[in-house]
N, C-alpha and C positions, 0 to 999 in steps of 0.2 A: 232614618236621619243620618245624615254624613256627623262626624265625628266634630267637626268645627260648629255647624249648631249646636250640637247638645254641648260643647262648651261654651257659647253664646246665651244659650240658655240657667246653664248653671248659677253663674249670680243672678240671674232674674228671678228663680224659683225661692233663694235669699232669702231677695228683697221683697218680691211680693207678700211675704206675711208682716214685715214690718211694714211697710205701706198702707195694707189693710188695717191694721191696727193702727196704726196715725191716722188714718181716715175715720175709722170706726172714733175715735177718741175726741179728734173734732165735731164729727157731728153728734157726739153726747153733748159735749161742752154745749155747743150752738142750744142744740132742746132745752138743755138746763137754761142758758142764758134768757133764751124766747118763753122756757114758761115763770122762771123771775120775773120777768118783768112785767108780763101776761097779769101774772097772779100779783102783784105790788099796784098794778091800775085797778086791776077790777076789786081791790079790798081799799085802795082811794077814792073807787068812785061809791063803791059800796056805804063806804063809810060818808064819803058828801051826802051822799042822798039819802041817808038814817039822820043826818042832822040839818035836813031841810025839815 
């Protein structure tokens, strides 16, 4: 590698672990948010349908 890529590269190698970990951090968030909400319907409908 010529010496201008690998300074090209050097903030990239940076950043890719913060990137990874903001991605990784959104898609917990997401799971979390999708099984909230997953789990808040099915113990409303659970619950509708014990007081049918």
């Amino acid at each position: 590698m010529t010496p201008v890529v690998e300074a090209g590269l050097m903030p990239l190698g940076r950043v890719a672990p913060v990137a990874g970990s903001l991605v990784k951090a959104l898609i917990r968030t997401a799971i979390v948010d999708v099984w909230e909400r997953s789990r808040a319907s099915l113990f409303f409908n659970t619950s509708l349908y014990l007081h049918v």
